[in-house]
KETOR-283746 format. One line per field, with one value per residue: x, y, z of N, C-alpha, C in turn; residue in one letter. Coordinates in steps of 0.05 Angstrom, whole numbers, plus 5000, padded with zeros to 4 digits. Each point is the difference from the previous one (the first is absolute). Example, Ala and Ser with C-alpha at 12.3 -4.5 7.8 and 13.67 -1.06 7.14 Angstrom:
# KETOR-283746
n.c1	[5264  4993];
n.c2	[4886  5021];
n.c3	[5156  4986];
ca.c1	[4982  5016];
ca.c2	[5024  5024];
ca.c3	[5000  5001];
c.c1	[5018  4985];
c.c2	[5024  5022];
c.c3	[5000  5014];
resn	[A  S];
***
This chain:
# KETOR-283746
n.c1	[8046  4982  5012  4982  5004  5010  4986  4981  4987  5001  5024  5000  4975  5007  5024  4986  4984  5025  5011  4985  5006  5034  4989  4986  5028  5000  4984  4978  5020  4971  5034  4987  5002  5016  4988  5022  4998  5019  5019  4993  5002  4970  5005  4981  4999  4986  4995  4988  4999  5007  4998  5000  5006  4993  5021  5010  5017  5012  5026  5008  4999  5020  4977  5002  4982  4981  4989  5022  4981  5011  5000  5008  5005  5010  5004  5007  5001  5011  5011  5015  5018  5009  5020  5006  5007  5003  5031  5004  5023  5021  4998  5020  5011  4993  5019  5011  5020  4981  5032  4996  5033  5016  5038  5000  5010  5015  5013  5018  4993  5003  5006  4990  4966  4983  4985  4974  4978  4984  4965  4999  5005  4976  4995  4992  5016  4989  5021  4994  4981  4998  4985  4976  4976  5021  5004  4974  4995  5022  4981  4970  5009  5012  4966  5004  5016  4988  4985  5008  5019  4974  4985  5023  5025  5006  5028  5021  4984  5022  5010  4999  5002  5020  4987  5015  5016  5010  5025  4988  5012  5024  5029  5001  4993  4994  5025  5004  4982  5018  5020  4980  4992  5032  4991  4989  5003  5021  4991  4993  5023  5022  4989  5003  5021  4992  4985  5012  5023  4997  5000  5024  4999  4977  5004  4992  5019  4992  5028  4997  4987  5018  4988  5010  4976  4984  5006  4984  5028  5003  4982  4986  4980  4985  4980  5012  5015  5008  5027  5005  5010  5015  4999  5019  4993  4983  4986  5008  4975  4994  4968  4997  5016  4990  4981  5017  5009  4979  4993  5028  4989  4980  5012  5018  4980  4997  5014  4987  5007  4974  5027  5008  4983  4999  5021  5011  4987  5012  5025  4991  4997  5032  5018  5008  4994  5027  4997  5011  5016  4989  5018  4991  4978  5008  5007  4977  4992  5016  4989  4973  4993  5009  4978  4973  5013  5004  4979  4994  5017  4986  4978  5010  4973  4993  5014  5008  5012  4978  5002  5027  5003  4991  5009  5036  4987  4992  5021  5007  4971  5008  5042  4994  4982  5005  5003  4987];
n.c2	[9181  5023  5013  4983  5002  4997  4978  5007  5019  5007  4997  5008  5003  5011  5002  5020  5012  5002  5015  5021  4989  5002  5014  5008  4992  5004  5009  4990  5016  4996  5007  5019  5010  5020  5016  5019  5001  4994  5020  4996  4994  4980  4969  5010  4985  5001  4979  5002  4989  4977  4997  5033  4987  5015  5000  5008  4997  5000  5012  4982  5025  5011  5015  4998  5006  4978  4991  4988  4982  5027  4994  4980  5019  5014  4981  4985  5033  5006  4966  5007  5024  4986  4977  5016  5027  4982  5002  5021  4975  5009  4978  4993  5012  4983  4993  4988  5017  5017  5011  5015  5003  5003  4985  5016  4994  5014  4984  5008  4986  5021  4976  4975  4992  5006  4990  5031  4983  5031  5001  4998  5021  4991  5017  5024  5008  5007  5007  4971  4998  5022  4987  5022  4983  5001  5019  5004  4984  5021  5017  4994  4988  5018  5001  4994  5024  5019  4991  4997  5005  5023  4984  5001  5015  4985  4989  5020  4998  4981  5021  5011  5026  5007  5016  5003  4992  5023  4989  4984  5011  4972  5005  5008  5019  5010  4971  4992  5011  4986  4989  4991  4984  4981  5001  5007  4973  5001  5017  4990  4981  5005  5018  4993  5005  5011  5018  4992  5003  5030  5005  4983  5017  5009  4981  5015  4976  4984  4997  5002  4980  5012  5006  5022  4998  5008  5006  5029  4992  4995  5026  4988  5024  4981  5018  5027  4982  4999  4999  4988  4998  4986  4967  5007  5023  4972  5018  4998  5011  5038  4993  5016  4977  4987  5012  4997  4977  4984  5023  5006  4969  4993  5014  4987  4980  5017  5028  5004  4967  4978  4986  5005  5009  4989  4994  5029  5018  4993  5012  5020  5001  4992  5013  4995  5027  4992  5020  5019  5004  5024  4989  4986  5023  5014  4992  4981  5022  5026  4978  5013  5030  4998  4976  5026  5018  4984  4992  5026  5011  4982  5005  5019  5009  5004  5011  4986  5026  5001  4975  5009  5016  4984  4982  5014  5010  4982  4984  5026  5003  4976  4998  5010  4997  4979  5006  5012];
n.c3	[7114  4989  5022  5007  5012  4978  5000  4983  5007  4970  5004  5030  4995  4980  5018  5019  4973  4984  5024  4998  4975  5005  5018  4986  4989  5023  4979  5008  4982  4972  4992  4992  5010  4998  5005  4996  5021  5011  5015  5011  5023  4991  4977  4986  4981  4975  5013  4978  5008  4985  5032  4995  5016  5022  5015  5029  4990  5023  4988  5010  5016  4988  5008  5031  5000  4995  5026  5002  4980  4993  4981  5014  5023  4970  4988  5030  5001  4980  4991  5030  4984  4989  5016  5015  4983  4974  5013  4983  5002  4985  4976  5005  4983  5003  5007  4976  5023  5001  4978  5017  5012  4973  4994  4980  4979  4995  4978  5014  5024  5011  5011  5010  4999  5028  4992  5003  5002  4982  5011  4976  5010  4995  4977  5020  5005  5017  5004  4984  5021  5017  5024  5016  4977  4990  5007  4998  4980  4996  5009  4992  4974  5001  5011  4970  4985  5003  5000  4984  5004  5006  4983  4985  5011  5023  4995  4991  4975  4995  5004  5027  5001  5024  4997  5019  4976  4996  5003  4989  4974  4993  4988  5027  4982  5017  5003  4974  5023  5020  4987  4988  5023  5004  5020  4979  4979  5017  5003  4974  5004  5014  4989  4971  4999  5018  4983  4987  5020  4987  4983  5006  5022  4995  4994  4971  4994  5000  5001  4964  4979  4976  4983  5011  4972  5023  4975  4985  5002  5025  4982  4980  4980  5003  4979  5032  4987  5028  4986  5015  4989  4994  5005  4970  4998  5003  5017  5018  5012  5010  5007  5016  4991  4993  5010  5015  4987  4992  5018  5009  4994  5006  5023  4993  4992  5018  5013  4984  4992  5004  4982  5017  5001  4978  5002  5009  4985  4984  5012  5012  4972  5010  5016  5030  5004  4994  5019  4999  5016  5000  5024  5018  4993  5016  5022  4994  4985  5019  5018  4986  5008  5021  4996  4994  5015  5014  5005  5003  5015  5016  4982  5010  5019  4980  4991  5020  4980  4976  4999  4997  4982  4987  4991  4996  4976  4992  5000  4979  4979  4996  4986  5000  5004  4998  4970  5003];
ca.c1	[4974  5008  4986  4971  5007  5007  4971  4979  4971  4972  5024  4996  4976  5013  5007  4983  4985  5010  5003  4972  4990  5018  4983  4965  4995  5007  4969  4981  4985  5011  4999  4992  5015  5014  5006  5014  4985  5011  5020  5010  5011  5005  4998  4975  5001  4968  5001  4982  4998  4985  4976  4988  5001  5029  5016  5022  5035  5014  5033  5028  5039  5023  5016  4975  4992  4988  5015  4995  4975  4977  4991  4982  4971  4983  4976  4992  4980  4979  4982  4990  4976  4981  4983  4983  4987  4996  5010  5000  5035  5014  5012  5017  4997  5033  5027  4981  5009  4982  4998  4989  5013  5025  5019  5015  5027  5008  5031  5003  4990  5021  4989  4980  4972  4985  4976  4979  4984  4973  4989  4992  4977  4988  4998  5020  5012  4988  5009  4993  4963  4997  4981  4998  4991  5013  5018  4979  5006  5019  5010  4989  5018  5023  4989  4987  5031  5020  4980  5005  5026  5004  4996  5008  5022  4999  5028  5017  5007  5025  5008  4980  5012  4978  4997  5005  5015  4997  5006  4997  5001  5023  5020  5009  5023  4994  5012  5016  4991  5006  5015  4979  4981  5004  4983  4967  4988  4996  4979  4980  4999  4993  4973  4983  5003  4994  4974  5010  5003  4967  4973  5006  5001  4989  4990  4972  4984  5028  5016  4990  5025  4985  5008  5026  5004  4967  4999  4981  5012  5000  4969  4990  4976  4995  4978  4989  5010  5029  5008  5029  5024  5032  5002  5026  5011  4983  5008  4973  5000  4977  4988  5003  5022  4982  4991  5025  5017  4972  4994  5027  5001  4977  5007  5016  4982  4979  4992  4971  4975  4993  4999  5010  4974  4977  5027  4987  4968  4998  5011  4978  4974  5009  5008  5009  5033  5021  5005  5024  5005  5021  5035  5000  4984  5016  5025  4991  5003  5027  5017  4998  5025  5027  5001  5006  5022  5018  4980  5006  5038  5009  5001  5022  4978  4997  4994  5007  5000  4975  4988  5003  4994  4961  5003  5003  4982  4979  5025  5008  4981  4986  5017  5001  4989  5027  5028  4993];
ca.c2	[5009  5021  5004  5008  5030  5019  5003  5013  4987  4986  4992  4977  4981  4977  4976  4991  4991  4965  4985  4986  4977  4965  5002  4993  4970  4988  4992  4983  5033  5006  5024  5010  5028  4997  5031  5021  5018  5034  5005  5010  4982  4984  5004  4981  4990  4983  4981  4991  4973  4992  4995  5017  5008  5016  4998  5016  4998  5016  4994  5021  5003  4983  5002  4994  5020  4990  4983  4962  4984  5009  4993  4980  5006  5013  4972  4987  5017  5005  4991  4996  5017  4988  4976  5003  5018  5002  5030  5004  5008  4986  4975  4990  4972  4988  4984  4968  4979  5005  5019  5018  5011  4983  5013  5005  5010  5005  5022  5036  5015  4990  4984  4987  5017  4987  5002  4980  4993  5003  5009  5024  5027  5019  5031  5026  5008  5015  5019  5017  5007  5005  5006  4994  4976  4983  5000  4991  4973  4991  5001  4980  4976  5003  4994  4974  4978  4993  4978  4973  5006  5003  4967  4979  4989  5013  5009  5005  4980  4999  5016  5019  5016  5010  5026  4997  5022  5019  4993  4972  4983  5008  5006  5025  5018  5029  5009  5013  5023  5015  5033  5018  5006  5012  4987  4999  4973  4981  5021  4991  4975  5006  5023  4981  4964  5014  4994  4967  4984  4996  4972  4975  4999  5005  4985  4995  4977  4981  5008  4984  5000  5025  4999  5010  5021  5005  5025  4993  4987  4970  4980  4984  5005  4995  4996  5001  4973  5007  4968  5005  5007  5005  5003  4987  5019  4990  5000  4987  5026  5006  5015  5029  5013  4996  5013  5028  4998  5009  5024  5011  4995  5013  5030  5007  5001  5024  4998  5004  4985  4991  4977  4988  4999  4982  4969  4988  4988  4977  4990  5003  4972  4966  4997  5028  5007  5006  5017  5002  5028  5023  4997  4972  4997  5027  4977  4976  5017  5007  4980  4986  5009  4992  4974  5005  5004  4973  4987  5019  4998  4972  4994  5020  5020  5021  5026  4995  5023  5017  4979  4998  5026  5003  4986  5004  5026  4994  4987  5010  5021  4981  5008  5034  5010  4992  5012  5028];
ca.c3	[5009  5021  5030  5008  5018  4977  4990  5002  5020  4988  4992  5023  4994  4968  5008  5025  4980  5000  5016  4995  4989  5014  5022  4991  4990  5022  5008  4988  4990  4972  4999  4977  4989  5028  4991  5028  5012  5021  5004  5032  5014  4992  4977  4991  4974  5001  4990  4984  4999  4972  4990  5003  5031  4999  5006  5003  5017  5017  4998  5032  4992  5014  5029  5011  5029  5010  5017  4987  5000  4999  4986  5011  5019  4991  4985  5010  5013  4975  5007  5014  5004  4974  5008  5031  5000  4976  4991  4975  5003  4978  5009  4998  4993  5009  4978  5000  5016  5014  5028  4994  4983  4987  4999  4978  4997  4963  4986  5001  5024  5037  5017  4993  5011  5001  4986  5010  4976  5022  4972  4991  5016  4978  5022  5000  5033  5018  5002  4980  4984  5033  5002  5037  5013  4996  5023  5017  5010  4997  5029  5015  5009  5024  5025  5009  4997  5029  5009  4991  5000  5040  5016  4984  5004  5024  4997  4975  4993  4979  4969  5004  5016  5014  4996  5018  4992  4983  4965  5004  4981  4996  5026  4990  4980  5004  5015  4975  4991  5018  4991  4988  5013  5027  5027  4994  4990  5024  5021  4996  5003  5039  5003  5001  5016  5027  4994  4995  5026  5020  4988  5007  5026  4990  4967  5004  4995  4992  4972  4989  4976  4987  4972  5006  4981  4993  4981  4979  4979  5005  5003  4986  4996  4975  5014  5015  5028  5000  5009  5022  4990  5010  5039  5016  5020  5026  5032  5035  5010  5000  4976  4998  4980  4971  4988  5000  4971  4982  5004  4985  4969  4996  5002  4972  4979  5003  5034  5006  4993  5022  5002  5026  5005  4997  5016  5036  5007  4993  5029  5018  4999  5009  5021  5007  4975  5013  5012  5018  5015  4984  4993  4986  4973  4980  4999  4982  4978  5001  4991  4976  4973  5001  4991  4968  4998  4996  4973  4972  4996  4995  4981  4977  4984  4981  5020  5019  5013  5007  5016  5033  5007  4999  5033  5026  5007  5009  5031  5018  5003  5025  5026  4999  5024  5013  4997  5010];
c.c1	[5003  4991  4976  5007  5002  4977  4982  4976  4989  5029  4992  4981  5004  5002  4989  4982  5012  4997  4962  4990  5009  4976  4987  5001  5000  4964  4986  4984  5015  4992  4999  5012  5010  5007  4996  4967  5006  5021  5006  5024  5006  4985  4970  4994  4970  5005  4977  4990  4977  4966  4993  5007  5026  5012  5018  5023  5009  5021  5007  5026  5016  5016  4964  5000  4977  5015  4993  4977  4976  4980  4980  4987  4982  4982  4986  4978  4985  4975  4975  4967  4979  4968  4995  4978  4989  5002  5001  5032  5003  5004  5025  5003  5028  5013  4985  5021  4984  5013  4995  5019  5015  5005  5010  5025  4999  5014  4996  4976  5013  4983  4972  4992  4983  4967  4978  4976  4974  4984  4999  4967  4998  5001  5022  5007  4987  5014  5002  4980  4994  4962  4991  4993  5028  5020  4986  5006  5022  5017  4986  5015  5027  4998  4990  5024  5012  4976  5006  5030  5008  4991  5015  5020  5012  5031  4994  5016  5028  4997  4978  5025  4977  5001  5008  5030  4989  5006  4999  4999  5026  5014  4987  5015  4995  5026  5010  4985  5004  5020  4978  4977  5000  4989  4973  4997  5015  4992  4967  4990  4993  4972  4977  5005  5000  4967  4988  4993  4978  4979  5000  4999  4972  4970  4963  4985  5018  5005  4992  5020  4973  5012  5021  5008  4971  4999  4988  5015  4993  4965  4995  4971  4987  4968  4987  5009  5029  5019  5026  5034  5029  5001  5031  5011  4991  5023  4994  5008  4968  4987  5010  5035  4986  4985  5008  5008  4977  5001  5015  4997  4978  4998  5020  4985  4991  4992  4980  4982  5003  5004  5014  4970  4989  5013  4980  4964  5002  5007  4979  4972  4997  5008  5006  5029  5018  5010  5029  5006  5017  5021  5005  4991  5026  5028  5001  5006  5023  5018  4998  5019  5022  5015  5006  5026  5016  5000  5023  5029  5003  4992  5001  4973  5017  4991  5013  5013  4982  4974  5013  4993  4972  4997  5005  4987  4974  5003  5007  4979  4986  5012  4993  4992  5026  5021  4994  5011];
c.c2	[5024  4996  5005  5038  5013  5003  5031  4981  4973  4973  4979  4994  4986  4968  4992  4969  4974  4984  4996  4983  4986  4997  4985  4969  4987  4994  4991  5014  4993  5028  5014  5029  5012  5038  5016  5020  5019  4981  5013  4993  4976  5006  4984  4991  4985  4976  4983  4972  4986  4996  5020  5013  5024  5011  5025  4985  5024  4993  5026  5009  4983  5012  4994  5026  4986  4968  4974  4998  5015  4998  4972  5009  5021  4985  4992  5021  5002  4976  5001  5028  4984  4989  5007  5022  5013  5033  5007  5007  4966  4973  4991  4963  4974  4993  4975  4976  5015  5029  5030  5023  4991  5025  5002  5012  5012  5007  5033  5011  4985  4989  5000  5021  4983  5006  4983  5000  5005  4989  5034  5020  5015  5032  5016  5003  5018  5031  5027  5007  4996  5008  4989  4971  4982  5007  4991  4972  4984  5006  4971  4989  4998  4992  4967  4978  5006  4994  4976  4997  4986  4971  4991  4982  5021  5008  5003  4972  5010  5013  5023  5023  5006  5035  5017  5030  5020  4991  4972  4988  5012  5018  5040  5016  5024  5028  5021  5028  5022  5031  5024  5006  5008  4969  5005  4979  4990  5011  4997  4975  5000  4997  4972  4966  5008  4993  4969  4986  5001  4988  4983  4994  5002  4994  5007  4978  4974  5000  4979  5010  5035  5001  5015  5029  5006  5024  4988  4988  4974  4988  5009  4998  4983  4991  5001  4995  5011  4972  5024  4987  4988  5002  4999  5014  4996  5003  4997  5029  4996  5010  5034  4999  4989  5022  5040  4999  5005  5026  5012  5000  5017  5035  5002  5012  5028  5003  5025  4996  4984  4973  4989  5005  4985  4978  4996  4992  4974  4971  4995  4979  4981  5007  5033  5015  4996  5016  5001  5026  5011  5009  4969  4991  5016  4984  4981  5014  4994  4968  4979  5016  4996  4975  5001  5015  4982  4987  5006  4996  4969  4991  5021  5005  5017  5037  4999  5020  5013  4980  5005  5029  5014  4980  5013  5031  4992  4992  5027  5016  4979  5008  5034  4997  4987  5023  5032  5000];
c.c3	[5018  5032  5002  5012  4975  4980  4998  5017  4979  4989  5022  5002  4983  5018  5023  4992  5004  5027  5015  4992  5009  5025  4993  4989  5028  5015  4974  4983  4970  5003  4968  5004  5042  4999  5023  5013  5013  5013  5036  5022  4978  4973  4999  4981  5002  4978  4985  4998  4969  5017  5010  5030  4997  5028  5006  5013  5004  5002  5023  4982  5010  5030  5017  5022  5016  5014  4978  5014  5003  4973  5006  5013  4991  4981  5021  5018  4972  5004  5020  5002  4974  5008  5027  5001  4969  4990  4973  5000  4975  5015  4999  4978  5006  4971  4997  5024  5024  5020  4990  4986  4989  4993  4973  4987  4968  4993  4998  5019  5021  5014  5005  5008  5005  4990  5004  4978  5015  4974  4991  5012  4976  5007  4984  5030  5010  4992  4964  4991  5030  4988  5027  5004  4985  5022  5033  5002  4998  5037  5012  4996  5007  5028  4999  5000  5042  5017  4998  5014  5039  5005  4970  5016  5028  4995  4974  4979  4995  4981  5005  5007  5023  5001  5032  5003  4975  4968  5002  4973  4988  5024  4992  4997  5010  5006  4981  4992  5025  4989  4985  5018  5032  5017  4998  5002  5026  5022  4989  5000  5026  5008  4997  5012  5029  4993  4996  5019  5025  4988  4999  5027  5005  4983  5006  4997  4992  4972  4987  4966  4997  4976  4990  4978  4990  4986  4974  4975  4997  5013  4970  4997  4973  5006  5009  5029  5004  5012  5013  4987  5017  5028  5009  5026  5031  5021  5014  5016  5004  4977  4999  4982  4974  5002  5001  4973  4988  5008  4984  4965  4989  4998  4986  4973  4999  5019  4992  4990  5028  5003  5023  5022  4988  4991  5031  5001  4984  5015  5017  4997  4998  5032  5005  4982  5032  5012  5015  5012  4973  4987  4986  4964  4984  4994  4985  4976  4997  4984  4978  4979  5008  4992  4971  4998  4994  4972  4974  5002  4996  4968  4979  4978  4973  5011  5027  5023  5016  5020  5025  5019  5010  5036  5023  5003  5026  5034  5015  5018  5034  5032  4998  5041  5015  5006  5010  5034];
resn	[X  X  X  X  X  X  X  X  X  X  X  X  X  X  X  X  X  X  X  X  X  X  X  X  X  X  X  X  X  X  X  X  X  X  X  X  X  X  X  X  X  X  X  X  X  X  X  X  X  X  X  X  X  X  X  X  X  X  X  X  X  X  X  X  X  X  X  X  X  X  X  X  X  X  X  X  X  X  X  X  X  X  X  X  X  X  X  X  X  X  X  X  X  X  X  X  X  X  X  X  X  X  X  X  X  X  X  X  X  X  X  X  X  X  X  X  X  X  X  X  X  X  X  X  X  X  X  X  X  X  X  X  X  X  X  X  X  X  X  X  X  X  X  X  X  X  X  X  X  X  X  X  X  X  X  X  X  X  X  X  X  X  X  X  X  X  X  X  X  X  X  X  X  X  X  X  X  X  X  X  X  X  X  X  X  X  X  X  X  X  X  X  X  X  X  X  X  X  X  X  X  X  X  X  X  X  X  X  X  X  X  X  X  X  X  X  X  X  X  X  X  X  X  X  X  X  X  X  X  X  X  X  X  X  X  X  X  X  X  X  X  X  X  X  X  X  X  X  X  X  X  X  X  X  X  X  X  X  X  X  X  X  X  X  X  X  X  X  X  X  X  X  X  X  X  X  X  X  X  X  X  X  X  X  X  X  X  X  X  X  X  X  X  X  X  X  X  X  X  X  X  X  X  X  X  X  X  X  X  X  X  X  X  X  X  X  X  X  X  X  X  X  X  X];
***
């Protein structure tokens, strides 16, 4: 059997596939047909069920950048935005021994994976059919998910990171870009974990979980109605770093269309927007791409040259006033 690693892309789904199904027999699910959806971090496969219902699994790689158990405190907040505040966020469904993730294996993929079972979010993703009132209420409810959030849970459950440092998912790799870049990426690290530490000294409010990847990929239009998407990335922090990442995502799309404006009035007609001093807003930025920096070398992006370059263009255009 050849190396998974030696595979083509549509070669390792071939068998993701298998080890999907071994998953899926591990719930109270006739399963009728089991077919690939996309491909990211992690793998999604839709699971069909005979009596019509349908189904996403979520298969992990075989390496983790997110802390153990996080996967339980991300079911156990899903629910909780369900049934306390009747949020529009996926269900989790359990295993028929009631847990929420199981572990699967398959001839010709490296080590297990773990895998979770949502329902199926009807829709198209936000990000591929942008329009103001779907981004409009797709800010409200960003405000109602951290409403809900500031009275759920006073500490950080198990399996939360706390947002506190600059690169906080997986080890970082930045270092391997020092002969090509020099002391930029740890002079930009500096920069913003200094910014960091004062907002923790600091705090506009008490730290609470945040959904950790508020971008239009991960909301979900169908109808009208927008559902919220993929809490695995949950961190306990302030609101002003959720919605720095939504801003960033959103001004990607078209920085002269107005969709990071009407994220915030949408924001605005549930609670106050998040406000922060200047350097601190610019720093929050600074350290989401640098996360995505990481992000990207640790899971060996496609393009990966040009992903990193586009980055530290942007890192360096932030240190410039520094470096003068």
């Amino acid at each position: 059997m050849r190396a998974f690693e030696s595979l083509t892309r549509p070669g390792q789904n071939r068998r993701l596939r298998a080890l999907a199904i071994d998953a899926l027999r591990q719930y109270d699910l006739d399963l009728a047909r089991c077919s690939f959806v996309d491909r990211a971090f992690n793998t999604v496969f839709r699971a069909d069920a005979t009596d019509g219902t349908a189904h996403a699994l979520r298969v992990s790689p075989s390496f983790r950048i997110h802390a153990d158990g996080c996967e339980v405190a991300e079911a156990a907040w899903l629910e909780a935005l369900r049934r306390d505040a009747d949020l529009p966020v996926p269900r989790v469904i359990p295993a028929r021994d009631g847990s929420v993730v199981v572990w699967a294996s398959s001839d010709g993929v490296p080590d297990a994976r773990s895998c979770v079972l949502f329902e199926w979010v009807r829709g198209h993703q936000l990000r591929e059919h942008l329009r103001a009132d779907h981004v409009h209420r797709a800010g409200a409810l960003a405000a109602l998910v951290h409403e809900q959030a500031a009275g759920y849970v006073s500490d950080p459950p198990a399996g939360v990171i706390v947002a506190d440092h600059v690169i906080y998912f997986g080890s970082p790799r930045l270092e391997g870009l020092r002969s090509t870049y020099g002391s930029l990426l740890d002079d930009a690290v500096d920069r913003a974990q200094q910014a960091l530490d004062q907002l923790w000294r600091d705090p506009p409010h008490r730290p609470h979980l945040l959904h950790g990847d508020l971008q239009p990929g991960n909301m979900m239009v169908h109808r009208n109605h927008v559902v919220l998407l993929d809490f695995q990335d949950l961190v306990w922090g302030f609101d002003v770093l959720d919605v720095s990442i939504a801003r960033l995502a959103f001004e990607r799309l078209g920085a002269s269309d107005p969709w990071a404006a009407a994220f915030r009035s949408g924001y605005e007609s549930v609670r106050p927007w998040p406000a922060a001093d200047p350097e601190i807003d610019s720093a929050l930025r600074a350290a989401r791409r640098l996360n995505e920096l990481n992000y990207g070398i640790t899971v060996g992006l496609p393009d990966l040259d040009a992903f990193v370059a586009r980055h530290v263009t942007q890192l360096e255009e932030w240190m410039t006033p520094r470096m003068k």
